[in-house]
N, CA, C and O atoms as CSV, one atom per row, in Angstrom:
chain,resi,resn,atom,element,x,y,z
A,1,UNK,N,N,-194.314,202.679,2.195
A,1,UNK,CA,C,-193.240,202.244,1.312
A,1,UNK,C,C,-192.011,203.122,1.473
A,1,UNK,O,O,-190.876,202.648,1.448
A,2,UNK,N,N,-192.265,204.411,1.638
A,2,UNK,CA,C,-191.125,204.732,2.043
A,2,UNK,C,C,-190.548,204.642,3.357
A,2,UNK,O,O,-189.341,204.582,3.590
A,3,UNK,N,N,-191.188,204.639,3.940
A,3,UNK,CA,C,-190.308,204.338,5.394
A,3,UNK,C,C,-189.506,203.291,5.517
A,3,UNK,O,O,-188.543,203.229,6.282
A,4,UNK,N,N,-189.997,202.175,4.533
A,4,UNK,CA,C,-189.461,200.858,4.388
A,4,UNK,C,C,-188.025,201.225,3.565
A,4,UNK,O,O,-186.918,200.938,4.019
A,5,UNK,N,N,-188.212,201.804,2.474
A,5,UNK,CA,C,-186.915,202.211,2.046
A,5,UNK,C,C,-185.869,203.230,2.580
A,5,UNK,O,O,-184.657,203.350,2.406
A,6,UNK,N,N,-186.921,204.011,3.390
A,6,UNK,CA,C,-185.342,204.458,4.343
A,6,UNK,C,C,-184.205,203.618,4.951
A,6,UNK,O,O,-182.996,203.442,4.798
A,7,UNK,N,N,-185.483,203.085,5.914
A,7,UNK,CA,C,-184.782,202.127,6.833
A,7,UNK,C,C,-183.992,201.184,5.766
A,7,UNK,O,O,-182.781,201.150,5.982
A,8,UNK,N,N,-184.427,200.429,4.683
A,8,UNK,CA,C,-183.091,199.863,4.241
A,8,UNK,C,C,-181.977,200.540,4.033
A,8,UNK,O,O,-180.882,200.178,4.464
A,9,UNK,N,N,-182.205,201.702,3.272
A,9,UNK,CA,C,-180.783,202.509,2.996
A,9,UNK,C,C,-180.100,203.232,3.827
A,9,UNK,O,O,-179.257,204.061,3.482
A,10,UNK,N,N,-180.450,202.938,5.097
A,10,UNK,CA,C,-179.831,203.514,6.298
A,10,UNK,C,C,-179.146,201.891,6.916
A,10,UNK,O,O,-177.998,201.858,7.360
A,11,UNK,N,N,-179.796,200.954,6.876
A,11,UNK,CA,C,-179.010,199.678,7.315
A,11,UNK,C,C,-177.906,199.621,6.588
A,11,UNK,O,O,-176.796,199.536,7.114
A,12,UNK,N,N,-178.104,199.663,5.234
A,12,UNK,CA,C,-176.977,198.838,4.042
A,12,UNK,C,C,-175.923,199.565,3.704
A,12,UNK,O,O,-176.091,200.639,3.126
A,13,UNK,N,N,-174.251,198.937,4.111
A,13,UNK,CA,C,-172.865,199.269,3.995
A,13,UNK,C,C,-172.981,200.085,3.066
A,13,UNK,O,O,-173.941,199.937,2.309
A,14,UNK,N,N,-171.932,201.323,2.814
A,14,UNK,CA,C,-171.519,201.588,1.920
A,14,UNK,C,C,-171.332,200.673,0.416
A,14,UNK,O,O,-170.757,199.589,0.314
A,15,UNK,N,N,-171.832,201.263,-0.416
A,15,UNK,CA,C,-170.941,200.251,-1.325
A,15,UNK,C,C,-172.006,198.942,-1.706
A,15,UNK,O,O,-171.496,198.069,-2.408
A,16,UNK,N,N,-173.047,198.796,-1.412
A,16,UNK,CA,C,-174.428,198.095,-1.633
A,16,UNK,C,C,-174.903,198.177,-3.413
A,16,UNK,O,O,-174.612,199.148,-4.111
A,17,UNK,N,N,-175.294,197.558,-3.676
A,17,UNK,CA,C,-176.425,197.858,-4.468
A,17,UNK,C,C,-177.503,197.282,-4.353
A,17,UNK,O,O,-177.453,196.102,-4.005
A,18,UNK,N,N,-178.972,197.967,-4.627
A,18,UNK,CA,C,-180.103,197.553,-4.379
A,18,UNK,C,C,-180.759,197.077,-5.828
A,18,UNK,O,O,-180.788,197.757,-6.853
A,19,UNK,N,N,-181.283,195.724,-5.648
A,19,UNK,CA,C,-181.951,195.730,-7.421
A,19,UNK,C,C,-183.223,195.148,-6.690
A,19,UNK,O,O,-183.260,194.364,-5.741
A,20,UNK,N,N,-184.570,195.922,-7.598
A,20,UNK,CA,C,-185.726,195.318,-7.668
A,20,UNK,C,C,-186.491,195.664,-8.574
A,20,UNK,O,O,-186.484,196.729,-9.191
A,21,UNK,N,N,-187.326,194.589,-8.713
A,21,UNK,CA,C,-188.351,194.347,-10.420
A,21,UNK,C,C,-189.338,194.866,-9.902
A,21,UNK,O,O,-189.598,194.855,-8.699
A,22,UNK,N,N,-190.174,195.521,-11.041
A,22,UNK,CA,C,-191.524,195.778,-10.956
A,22,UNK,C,C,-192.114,195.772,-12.430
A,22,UNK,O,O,-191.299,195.951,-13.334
A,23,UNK,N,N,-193.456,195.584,-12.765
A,23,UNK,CA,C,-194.011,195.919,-13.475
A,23,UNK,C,C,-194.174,197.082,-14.826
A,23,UNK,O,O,-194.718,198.159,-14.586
A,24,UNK,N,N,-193.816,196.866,-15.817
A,24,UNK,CA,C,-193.824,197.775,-16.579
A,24,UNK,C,C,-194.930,199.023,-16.626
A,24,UNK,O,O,-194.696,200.185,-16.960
A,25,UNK,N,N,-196.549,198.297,-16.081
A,25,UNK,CA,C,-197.070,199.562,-15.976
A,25,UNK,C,C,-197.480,199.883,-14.718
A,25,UNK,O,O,-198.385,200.707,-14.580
A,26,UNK,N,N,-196.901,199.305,-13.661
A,26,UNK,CA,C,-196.973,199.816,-12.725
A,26,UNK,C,C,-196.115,201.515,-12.379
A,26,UNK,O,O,-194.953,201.742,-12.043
A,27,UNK,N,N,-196.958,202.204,-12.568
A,27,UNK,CA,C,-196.706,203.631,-12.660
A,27,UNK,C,C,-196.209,204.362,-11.469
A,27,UNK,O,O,-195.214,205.066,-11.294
A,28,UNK,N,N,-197.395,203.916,-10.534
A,28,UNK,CA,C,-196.909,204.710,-8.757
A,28,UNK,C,C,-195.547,203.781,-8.428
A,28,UNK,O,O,-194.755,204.429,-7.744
A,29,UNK,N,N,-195.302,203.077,-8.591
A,29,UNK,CA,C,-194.029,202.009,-8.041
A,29,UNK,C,C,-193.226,202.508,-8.924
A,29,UNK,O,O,-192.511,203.213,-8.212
A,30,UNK,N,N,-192.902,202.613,-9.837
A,30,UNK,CA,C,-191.882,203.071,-10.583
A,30,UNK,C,C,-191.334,204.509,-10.373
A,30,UNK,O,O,-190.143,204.822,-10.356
A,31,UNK,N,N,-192.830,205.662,-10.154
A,31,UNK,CA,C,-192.179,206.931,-10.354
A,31,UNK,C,C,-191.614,206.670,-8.581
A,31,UNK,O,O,-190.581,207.308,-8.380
A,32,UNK,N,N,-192.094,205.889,-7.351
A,32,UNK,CA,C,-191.330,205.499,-6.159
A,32,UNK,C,C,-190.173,205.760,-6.490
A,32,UNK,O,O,-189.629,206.828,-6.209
A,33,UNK,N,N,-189.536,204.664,-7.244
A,33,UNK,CA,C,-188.161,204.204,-6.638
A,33,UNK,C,C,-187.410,205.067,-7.998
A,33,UNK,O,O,-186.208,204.810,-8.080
A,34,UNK,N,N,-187.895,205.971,-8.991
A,34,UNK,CA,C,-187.086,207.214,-9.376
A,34,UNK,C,C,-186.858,207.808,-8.562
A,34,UNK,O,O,-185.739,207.656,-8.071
A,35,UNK,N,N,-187.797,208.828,-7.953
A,35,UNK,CA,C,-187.326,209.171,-6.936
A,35,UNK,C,C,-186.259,208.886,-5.625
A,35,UNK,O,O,-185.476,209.746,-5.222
A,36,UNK,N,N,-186.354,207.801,-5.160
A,36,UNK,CA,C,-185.196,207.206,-4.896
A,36,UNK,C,C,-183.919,206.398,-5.424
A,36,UNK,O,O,-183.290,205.454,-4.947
A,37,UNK,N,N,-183.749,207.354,-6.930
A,37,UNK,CA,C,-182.622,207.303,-7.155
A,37,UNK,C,C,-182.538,205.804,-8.357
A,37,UNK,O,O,-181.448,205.578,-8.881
A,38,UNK,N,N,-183.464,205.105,-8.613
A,38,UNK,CA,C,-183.242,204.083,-9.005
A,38,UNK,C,C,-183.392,204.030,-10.317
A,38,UNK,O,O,-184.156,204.954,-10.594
A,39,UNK,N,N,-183.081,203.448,-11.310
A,39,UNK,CA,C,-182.575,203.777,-12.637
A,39,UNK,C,C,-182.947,202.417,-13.199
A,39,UNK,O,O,-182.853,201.415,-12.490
A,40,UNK,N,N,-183.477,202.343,-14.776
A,40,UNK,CA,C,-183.496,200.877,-14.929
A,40,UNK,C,C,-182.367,200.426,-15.591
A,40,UNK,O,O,-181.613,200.949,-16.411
A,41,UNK,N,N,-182.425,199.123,-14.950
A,41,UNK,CA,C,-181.152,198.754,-15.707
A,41,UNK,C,C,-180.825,196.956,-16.499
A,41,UNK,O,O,-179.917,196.128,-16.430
A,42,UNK,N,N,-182.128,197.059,-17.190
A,42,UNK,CA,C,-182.987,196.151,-17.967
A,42,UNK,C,C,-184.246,195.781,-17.713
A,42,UNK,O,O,-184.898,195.929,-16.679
A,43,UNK,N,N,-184.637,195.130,-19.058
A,43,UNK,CA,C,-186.102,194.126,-19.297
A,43,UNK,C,C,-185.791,193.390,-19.562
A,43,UNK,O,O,-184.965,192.987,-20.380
A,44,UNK,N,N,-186.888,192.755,-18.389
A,44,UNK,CA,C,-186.880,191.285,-18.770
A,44,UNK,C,C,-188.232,190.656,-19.265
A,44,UNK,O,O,-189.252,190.992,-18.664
A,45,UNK,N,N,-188.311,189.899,-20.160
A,45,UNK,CA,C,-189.292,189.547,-21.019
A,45,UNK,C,C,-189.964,188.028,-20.067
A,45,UNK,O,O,-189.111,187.145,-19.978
A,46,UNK,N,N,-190.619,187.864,-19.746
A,46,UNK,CA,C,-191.742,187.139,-19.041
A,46,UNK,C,C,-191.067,187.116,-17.681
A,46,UNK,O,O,-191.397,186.146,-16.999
A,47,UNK,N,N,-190.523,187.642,-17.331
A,47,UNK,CA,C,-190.041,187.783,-15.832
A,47,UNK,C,C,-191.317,187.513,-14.519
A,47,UNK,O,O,-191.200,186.873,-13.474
A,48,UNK,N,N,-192.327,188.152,-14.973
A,48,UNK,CA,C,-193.751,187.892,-14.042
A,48,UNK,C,C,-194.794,187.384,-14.936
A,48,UNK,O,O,-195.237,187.805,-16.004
A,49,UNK,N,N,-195.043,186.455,-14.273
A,49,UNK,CA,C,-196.525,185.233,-15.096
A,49,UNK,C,C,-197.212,186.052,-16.096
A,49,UNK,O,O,-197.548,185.808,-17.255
A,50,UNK,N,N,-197.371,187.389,-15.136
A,50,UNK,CA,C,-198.529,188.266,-16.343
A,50,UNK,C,C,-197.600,189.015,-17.249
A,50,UNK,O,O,-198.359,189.923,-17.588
A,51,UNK,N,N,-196.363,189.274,-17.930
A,51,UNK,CA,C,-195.475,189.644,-18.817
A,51,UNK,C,C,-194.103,190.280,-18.441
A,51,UNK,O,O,-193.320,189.418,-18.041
A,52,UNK,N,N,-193.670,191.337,-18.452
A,52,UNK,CA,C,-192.211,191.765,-18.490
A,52,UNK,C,C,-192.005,192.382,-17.157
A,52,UNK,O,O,-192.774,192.895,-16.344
A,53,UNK,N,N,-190.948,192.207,-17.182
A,53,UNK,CA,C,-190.303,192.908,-15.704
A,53,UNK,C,C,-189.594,193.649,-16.108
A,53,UNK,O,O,-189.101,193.389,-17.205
A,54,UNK,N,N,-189.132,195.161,-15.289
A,54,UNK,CA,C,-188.967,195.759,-15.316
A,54,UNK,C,C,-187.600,196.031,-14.020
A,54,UNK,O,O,-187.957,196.539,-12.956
A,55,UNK,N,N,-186.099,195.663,-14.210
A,55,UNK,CA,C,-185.054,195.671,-13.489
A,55,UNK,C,C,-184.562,196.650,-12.870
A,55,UNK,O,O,-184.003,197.200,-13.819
A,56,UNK,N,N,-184.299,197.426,-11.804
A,56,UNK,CA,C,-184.061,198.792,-11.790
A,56,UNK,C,C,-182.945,198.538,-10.688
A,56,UNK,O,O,-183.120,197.525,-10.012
A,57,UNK,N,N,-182.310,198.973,-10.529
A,57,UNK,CA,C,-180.898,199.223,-9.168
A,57,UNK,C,C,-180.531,200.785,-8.813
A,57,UNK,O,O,-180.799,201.834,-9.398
A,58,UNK,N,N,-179.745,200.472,-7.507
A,58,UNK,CA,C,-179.326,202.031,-7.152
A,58,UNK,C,C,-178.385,201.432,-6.106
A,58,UNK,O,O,-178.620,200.399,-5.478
A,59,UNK,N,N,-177.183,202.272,-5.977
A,59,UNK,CA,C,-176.118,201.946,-4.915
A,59,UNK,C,C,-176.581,202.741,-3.701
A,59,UNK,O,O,-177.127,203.837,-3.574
A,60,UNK,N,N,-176.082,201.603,-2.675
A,60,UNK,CA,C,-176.692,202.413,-1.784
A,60,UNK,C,C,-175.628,203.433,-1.025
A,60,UNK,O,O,-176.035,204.233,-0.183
């Protein structure tokens, strides 16, 4: 997973932003993409069949 996110943030222009959902208790995926910088930046309430999503972005 991270290699995957290098390579995107090494493709993508200046001036990008990246948004992706995950799981509210998905724990290892979340503390991921803190680490890379990503911040939430809403909930969404039935967003995934099994309950809330969890919105997060980061410029790239």
């Amino acid at each position: 997973a991270t290699a995957l996110l290098d390579a995107l943030f090494d493709a993508l222009p200046a001036g990008s932003t990246v948004t992706i959902a995950v799981r509210p208790d998905n724990e290892a995926a979340l503390a991921l993409y803190e680490r890379y910088g990503f911040e939430v930046a809403e909930r969404r309430e039935g967003y995934f069949a099994s309950g809330p999503g969890l919105v997060l972005s980061r410029d790239a």
